[in-house]
Backbone as a ProteinNet text record, in pm:
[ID]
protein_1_A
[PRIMARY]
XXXXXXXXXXXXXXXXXXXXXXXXXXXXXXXXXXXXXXXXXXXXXXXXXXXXXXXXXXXXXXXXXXXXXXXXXXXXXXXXXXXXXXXXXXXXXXXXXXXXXXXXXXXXXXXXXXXXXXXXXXXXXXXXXXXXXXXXXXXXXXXXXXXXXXXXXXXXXXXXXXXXXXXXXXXXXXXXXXXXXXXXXXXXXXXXXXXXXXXXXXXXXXXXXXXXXXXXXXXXXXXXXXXXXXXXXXXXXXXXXXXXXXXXXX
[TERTIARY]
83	0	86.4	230.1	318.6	347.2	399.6	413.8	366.6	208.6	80.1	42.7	56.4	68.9	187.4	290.2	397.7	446.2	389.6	339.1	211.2	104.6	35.1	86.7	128.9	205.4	309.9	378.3	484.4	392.1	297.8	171.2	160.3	144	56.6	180.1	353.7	452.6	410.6	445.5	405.1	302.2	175	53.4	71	177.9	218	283.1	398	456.3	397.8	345.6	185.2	169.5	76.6	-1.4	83.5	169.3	269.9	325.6	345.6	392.9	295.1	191	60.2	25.9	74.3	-19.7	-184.1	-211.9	-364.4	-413.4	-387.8	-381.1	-545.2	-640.6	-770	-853.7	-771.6	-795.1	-780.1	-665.8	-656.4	-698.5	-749.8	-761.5	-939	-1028.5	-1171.5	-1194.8	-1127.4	-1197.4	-1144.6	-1019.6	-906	-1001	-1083.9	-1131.2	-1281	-1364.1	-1477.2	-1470.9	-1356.8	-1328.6	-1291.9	-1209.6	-1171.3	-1295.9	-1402.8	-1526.6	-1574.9	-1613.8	-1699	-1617.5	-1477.9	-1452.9	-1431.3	-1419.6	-1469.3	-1615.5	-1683.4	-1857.8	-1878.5	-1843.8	-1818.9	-1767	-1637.7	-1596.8	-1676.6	-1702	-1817.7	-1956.1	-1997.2	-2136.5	-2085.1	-2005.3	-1944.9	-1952.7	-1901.6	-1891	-1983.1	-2085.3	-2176.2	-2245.8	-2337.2	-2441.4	-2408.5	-2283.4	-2227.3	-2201.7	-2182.6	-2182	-2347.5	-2460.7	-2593.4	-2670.7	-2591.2	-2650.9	-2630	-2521.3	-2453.4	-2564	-2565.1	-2644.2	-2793.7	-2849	-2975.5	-2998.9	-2915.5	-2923.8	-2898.9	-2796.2	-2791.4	-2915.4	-2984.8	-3121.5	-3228.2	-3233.1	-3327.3	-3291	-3162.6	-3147.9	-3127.9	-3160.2	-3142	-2966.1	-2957.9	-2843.7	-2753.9	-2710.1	-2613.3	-2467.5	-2425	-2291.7	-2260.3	-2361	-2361.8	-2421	-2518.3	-2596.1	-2476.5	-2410.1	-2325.3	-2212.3	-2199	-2120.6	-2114.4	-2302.1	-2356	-2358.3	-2382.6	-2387.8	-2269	-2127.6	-2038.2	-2030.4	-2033.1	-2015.8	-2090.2	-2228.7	-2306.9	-2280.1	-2247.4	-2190.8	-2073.5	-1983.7	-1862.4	-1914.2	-2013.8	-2054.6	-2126.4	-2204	-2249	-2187.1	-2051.6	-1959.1	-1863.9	-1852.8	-1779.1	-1880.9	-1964.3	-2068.5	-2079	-2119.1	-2086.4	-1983.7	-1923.4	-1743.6	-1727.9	-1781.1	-1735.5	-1812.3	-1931.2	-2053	-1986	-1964	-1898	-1767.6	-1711.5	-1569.7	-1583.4	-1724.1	-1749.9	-1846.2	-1922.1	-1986.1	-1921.7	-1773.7	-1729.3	-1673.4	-1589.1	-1555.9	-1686.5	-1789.2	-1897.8	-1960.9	-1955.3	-2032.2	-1909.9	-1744.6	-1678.8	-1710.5	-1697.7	-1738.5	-1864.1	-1970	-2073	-2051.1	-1985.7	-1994.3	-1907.2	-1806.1	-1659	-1691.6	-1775.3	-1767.4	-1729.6	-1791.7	-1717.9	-1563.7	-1541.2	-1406.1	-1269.2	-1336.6	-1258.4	-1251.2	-1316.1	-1320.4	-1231.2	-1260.5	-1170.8	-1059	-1014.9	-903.3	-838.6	-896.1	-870.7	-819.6	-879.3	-917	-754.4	-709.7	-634.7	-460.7	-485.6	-360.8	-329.7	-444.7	-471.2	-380.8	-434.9	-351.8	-243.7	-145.9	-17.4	54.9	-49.5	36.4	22.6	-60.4	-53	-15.4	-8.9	123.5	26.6	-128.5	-217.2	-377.1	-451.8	-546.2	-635.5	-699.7	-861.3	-990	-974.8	-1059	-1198.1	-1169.4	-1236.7	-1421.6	-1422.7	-1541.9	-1611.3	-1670.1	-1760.2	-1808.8	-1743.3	-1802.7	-1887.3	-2018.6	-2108.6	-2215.8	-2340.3	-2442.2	-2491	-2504.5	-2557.2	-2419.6	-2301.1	-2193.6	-2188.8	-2227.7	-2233.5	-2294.2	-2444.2	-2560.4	-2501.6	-2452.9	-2427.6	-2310	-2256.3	-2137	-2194.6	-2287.4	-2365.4	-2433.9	-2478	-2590.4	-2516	-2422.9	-2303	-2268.8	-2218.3	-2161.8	-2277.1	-2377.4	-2462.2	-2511	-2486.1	-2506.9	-2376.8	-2318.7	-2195.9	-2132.8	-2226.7	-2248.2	-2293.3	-2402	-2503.2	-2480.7	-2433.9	-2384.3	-2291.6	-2170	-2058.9	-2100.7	-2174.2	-2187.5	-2292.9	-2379.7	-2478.3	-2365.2	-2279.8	-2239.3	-2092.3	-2049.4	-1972.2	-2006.8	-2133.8	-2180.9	-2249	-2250.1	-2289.4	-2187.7	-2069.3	-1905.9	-1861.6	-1913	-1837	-1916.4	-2041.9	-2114.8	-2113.8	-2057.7	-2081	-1959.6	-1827.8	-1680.6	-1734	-1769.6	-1809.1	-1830	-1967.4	-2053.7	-1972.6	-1867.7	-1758	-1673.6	-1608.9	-1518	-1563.1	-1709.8	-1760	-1737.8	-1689.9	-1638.9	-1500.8	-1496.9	-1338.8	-1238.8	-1143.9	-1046.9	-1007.1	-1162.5	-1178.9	-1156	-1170.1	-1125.4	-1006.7	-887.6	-754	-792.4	-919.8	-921.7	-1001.1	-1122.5	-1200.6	-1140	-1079.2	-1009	-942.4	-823.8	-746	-807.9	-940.4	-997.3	-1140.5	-1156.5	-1288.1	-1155.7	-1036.8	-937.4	-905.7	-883.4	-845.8	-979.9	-1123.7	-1238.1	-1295.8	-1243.3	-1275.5	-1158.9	-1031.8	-933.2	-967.8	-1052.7	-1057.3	-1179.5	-1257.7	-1363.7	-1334.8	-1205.5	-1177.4	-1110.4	-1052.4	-976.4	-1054	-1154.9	-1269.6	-1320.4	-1348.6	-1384.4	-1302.8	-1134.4	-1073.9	-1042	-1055.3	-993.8	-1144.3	-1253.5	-1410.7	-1377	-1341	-1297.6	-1263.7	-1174.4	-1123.9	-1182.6	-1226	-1250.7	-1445	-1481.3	-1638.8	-1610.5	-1473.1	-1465.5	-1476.2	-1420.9	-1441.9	-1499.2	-1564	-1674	-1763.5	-1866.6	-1997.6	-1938.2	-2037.1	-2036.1	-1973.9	-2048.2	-1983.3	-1863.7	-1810.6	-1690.6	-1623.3	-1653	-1507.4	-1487.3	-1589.8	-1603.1	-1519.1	-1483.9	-1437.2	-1281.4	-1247.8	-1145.7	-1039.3	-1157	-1085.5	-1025.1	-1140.7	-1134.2	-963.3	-947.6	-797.5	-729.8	-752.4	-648.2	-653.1	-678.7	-714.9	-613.1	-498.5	-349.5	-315.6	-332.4	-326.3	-433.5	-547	-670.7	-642.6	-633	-632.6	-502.6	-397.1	-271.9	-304.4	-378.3	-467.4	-516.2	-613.6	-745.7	-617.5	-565.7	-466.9	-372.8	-304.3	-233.4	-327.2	-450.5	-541.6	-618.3	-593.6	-657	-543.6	-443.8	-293.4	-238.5	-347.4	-313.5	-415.5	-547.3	-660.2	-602.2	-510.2	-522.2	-372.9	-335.3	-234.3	-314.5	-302.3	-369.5	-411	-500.8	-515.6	-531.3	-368.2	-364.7	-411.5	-412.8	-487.8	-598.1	-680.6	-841.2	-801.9	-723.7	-718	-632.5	-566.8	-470.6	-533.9	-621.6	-643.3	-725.3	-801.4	-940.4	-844.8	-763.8	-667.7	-579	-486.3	-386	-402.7	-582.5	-599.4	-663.9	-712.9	-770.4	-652	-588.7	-432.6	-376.3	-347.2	-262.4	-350.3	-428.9	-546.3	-495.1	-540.9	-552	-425	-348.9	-191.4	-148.7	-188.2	-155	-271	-377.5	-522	-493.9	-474.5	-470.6	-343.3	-230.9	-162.9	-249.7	-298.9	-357.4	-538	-539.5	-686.1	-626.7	-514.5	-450.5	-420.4	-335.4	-260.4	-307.2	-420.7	-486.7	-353.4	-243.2	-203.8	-115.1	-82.6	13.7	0.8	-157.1	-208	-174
-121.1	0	126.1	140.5	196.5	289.6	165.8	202.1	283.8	179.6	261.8	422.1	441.4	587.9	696.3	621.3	668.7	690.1	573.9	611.2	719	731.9	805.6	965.5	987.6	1093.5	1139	1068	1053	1118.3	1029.4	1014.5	1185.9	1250.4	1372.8	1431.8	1464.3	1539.6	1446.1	1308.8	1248.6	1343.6	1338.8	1385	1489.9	1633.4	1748.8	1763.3	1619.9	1611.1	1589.5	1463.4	1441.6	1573.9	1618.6	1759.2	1856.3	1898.8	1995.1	1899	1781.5	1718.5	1728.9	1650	1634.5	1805.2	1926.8	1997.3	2018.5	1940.9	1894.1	2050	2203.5	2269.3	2309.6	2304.5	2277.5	2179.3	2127	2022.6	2040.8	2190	2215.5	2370.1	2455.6	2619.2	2561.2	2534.6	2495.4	2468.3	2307.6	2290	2368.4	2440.3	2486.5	2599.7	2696.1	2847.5	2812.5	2649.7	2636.4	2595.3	2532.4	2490.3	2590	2712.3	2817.6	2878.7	2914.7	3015.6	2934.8	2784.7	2730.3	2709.4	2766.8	2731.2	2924.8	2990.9	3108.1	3153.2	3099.4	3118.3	3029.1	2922	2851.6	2967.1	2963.4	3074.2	3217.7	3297.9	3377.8	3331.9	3225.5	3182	3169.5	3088.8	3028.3	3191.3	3276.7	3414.5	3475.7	3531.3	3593.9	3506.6	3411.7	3368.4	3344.1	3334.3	3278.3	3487	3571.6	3724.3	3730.7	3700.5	3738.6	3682.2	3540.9	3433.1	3508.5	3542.4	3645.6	3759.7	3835.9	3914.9	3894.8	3774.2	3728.6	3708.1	3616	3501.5	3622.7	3770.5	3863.2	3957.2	3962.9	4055.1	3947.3	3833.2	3703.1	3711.4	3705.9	3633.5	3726	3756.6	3813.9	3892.5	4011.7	4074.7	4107.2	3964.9	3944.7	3892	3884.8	3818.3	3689.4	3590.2	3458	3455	3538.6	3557.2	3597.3	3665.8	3735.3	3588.9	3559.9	3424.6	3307.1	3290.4	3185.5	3250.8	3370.5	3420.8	3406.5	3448.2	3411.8	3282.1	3159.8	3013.1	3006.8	3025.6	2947.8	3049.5	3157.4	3209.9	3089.9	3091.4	2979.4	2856.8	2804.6	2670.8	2689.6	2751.1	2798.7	2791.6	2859.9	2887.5	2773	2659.3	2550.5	2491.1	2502.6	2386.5	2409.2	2527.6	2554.7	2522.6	2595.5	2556.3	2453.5	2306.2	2166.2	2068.3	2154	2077.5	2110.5	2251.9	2278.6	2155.9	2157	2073	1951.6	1879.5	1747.8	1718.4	1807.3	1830.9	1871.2	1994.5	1984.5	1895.8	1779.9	1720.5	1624.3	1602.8	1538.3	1703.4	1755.5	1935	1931.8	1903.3	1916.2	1771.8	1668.2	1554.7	1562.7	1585.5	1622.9	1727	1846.8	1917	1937.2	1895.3	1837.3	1706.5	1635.2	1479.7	1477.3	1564.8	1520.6	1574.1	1659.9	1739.7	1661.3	1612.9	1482	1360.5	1315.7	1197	1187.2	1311.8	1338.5	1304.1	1423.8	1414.8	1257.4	1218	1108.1	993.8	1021.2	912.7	953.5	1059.3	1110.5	1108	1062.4	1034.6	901.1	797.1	679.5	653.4	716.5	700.3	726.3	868.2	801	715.2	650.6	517.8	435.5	377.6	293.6	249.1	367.1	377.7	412.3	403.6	379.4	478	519.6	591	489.7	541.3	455.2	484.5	648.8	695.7	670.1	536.3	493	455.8	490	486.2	622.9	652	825	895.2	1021.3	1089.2	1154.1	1075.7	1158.5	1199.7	1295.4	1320.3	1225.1	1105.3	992.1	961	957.9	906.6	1009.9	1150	1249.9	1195.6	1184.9	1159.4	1060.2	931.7	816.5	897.9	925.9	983.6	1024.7	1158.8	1209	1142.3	1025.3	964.3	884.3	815.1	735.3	834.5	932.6	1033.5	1067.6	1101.3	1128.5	985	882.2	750.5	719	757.1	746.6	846.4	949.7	1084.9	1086.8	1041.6	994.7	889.5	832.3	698.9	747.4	769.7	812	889.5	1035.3	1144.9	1066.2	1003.1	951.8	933.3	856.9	770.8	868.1	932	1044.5	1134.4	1185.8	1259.2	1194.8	1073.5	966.2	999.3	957.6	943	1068.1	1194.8	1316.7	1396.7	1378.1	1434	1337.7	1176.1	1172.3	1146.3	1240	1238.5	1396.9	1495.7	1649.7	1597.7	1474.6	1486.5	1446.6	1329.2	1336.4	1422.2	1503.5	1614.5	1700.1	1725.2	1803.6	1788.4	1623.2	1572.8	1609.6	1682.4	1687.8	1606.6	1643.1	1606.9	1527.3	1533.1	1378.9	1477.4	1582.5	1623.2	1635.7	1587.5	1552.4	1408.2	1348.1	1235.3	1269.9	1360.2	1352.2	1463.2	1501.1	1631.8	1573.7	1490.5	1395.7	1236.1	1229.2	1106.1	1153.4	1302.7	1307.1	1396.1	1429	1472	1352.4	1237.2	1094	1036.3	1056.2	1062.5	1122.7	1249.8	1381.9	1246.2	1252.6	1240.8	1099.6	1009.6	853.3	843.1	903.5	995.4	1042.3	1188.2	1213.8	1083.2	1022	947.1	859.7	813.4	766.5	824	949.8	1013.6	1064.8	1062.4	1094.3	943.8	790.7	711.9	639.6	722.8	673.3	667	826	854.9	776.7	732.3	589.8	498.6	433.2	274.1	292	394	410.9	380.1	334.7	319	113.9	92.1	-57.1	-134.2	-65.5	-154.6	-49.6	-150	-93.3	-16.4	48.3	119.2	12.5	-106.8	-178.6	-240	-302.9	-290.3	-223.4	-83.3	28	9.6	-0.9	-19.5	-174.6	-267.5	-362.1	-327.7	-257.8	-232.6	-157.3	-34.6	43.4	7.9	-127.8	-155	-263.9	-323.4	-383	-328.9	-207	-59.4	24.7	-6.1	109.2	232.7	144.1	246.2	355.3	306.7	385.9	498	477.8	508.5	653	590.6	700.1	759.2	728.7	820.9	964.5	886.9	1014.6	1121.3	1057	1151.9	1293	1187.5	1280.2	1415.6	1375.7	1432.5	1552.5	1514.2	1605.5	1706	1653.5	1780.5	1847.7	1794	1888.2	1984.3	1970.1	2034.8	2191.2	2119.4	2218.3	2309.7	2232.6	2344	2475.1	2424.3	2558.3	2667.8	2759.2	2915.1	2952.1	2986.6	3058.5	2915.6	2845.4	2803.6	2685.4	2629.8	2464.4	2436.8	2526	2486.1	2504.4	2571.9	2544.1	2451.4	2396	2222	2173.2	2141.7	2001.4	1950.8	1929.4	1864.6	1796.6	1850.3	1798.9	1723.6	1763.5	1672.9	1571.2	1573.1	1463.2	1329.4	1412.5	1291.3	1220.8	1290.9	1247.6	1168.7	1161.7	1107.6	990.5	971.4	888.1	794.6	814	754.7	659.4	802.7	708.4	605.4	593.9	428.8	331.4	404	286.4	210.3	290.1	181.2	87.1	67.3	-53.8	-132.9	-105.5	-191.9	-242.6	-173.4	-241.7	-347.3	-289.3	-432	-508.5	-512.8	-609.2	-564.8	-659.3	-693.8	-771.8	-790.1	-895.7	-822.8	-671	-581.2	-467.1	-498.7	-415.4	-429
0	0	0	106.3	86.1	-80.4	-121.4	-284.7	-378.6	-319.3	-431.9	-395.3	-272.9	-213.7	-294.1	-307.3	-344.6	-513.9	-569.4	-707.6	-735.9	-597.7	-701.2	-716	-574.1	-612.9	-701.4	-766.4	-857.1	-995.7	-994.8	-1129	-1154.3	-1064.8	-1103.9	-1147.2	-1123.4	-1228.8	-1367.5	-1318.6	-1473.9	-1578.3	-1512.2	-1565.2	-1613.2	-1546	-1605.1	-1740.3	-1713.2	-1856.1	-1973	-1944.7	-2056.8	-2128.1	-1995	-2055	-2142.5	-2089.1	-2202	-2283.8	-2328.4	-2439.9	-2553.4	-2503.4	-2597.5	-2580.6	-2529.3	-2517.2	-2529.4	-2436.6	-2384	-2320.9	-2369.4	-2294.5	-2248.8	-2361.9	-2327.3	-2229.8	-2192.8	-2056	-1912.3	-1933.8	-1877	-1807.9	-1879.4	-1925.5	-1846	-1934.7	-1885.1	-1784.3	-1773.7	-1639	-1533.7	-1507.8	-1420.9	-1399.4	-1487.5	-1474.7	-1385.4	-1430	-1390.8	-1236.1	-1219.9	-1041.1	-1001.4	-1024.2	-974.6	-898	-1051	-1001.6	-885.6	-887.4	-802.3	-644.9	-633.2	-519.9	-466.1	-555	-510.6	-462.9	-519.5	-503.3	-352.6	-336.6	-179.4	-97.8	-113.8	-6.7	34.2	-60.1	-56	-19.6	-32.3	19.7	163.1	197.3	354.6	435.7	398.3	458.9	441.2	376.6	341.7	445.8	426.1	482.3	669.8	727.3	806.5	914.1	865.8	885.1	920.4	759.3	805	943.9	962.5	1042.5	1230.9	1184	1314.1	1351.7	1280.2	1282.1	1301.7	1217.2	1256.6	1427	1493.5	1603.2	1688.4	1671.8	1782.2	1816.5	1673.4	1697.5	1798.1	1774.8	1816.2	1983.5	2030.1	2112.6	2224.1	2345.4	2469.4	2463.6	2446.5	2457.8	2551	2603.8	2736.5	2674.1	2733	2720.8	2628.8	2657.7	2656.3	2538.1	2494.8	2367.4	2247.5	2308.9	2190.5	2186.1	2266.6	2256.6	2114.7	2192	2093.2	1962	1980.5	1806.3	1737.2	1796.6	1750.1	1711.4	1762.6	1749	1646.4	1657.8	1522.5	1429.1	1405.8	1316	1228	1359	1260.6	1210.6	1332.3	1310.9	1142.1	1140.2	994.1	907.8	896.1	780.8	755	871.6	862.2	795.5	828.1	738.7	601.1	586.6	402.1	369.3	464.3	369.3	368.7	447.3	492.6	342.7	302	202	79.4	118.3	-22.8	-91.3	10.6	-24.9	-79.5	12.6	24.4	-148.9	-208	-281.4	-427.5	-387.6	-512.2	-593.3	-548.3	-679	-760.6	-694.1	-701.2	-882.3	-846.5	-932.6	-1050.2	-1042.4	-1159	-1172.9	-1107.8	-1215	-1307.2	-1252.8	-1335.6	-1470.1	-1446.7	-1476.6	-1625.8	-1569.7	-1664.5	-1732	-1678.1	-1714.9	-1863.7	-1954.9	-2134.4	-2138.7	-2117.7	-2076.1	-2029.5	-1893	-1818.1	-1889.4	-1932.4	-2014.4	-2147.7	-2213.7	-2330.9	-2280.3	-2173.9	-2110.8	-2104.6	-2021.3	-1958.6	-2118.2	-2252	-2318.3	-2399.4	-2384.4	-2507.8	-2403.4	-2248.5	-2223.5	-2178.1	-2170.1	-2272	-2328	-2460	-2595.3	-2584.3	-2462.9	-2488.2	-2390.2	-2344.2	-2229.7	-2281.5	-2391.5	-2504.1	-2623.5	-2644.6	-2770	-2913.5	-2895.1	-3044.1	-2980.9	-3091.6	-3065.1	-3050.7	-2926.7	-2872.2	-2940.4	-2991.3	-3056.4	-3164.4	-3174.9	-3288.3	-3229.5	-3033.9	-3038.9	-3037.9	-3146.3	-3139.2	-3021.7	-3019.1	-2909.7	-2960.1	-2956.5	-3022.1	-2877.8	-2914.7	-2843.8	-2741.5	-2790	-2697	-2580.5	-2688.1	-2567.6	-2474.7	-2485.3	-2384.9	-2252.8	-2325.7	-2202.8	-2168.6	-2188	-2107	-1995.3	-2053.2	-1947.8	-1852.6	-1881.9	-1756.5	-1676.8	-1712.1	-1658.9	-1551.7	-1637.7	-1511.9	-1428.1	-1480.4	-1368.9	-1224.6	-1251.4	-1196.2	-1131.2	-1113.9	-1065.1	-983.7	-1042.3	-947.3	-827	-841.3	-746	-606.2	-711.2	-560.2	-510.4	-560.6	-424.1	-353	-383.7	-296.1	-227.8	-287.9	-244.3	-72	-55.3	23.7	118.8	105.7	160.5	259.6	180.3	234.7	315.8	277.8	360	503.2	523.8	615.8	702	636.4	726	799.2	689.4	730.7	855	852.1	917.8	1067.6	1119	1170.9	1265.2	1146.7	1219.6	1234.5	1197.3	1261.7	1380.5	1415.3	1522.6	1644.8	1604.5	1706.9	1756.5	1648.5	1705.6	1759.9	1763.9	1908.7	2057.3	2006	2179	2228.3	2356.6	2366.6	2325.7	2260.6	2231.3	2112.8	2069.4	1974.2	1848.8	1850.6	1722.1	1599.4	1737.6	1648.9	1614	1604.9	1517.6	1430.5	1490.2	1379.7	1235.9	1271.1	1166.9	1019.8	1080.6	1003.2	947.7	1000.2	936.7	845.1	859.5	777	616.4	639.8	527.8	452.5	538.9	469.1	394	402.6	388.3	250.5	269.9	116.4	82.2	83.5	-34.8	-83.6	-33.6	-38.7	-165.1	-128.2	-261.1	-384.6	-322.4	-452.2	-554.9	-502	-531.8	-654.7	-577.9	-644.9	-812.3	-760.9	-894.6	-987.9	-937.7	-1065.5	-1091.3	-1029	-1116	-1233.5	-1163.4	-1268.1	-1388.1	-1423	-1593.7	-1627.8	-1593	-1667.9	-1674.2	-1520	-1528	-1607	-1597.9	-1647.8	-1845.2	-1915.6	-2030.7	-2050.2	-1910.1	-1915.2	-1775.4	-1686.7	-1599.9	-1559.9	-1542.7	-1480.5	-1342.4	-1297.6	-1156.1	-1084.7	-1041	-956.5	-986.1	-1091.9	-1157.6	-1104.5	-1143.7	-1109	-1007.7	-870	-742.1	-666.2	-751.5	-709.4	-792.8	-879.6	-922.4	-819.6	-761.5	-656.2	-502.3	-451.4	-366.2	-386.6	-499	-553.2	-513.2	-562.5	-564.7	-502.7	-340.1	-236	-226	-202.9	-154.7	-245	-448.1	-561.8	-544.5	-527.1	-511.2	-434.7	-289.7	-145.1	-204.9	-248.9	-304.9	-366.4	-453	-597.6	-523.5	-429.4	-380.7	-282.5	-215.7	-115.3	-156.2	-261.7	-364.2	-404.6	-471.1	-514.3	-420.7	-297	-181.9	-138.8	-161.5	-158.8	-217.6	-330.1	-486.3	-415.3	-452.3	-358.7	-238.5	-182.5	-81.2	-67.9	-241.2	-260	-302.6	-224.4	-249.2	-367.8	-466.1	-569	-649.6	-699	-825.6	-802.2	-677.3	-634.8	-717	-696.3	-748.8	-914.2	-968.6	-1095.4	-1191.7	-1142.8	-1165.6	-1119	-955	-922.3	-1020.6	-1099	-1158.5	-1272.5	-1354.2	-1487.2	-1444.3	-1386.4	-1300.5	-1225	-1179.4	-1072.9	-1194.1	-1245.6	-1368.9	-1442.6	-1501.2	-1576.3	-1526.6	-1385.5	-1279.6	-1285	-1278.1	-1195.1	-1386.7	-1473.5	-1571.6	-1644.7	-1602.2	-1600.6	-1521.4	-1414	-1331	-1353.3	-1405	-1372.8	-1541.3	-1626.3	-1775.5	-1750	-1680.5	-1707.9	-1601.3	-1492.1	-1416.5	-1439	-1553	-1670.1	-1762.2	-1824.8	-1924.5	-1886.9	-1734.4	-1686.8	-1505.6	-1510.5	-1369.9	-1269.3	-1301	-1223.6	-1153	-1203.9	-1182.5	-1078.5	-1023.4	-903.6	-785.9
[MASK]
++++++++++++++++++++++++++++++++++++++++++++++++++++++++++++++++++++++++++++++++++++++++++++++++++++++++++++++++++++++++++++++++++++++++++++++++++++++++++++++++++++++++++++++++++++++++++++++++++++++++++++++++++++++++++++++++++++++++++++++++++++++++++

């Protein structure tokens, strides 16, 4: 598992080289500007609504000490929560969102870990909607299921002390997800949902590598949100096609 951690990080300079070789630069310009806006529009929602909430709960509530207290708290408590849904929600909104984009992506650095063009199945109108449709099937499951985990490592770290667990196991949590959805692109070209799902579970350590890497990426200032989505797919695609040809090599 060691390893696979250690390759996936390796994967994403790989994935850079790719990209400026093939100059894939449209793979990267799109989706990079559309995760940008949407993790700016989070942050501004998280603050905006989380300021009004303040202000609401101080007019409401008895103007003592203790009042101004609580207003402060659920103020934050508020803005952690947007900011916490937001996080948990975005790569779930660029998969959807990107899904033809990513896929291209994903199909055309493929082609150079293989040596020959895959191309020959049409990306036409219909192959769109299927994409979306998987995508969106594959959303909501994780997405259910994440939000199960995350909400009920929040509900722990309310307990003293428990929060230096719950902090670092709901981060291992987002990245175990992301992980998930940048290695779909790929495996959604050769297994069903559950397929990919027994592919990943093979490939936990590669898997959790990706996702980790990619919230690492996210959480460089400014330019994070605009590499992670290209780089995490690339990366993700470059270790998952030798371990589609050659199952024995996982």
């Amino acid at each position: 598992m060691l390893r696979d951690l250690v390759t996936s990080f390796k994967a994403y300079w790989e994935a850079w080289t790719i990209i400026v070789d093939k100059k894939l630069w449209m793979y990267l310009i799109i989706p990079g500007l559309i995760s940008l806006f949407y993790g700016l529009t989070v942050g501004f929602t998280a603050w905006y609504w989380s300021d009004n909430l303040k202000d609401l709960i101080y007019t409401i509530l008895p103007t003592d000490s203790d009042s101004r207290i609580l207003s402060k708290i659920s103020s934050a408590i508020v803005g952690v929560g947007i900011a916490t849904t937001g996080v948990v929600i975005y790569k779930y909104v660029i998969m959807v969102l990107l899904s033809p984009i990513l896929n291209g992506l994903s199909r055309r650095v493929e082609e150079a870990v293989i040596g020959y063009s895959i191309s020959y199945r049409k990306e036409s109108d219909e192959t769109v909607l299927k994409e979306y449709g998987r995508s969106l099937q594959f959303c909501l499951r994780n997405f259910l299921k994440e939000m199960i985990f995350t909400i009920g490592l929040l509900i722990v770290g309310l307990i003293p002390f428990m929060g230096y667990v719950a902090t670092p196991a709901i981060f291992l949590i987002q990245a175990m997800y992301s992980g998930y959805v940048n290695l779909d692109f790929t495996l959604g070209r050769y297994f069903s949902i559950n397929g990919s799902i027994d592919f990943i579970r093979k490939n936990f350590g590669f898997s959790l590598g990706n996702g980790i890497a990619f919230f690492l990426i996210i959480m460089i200032p400014g330019v994070g949100l605009f590499f992670a989505p290209t780089l995490g797919t690339a990366a993700a695609t470059l270790k998952a096609v030798p371990r589609i040809y050659r199952p024995s090599i996982a």
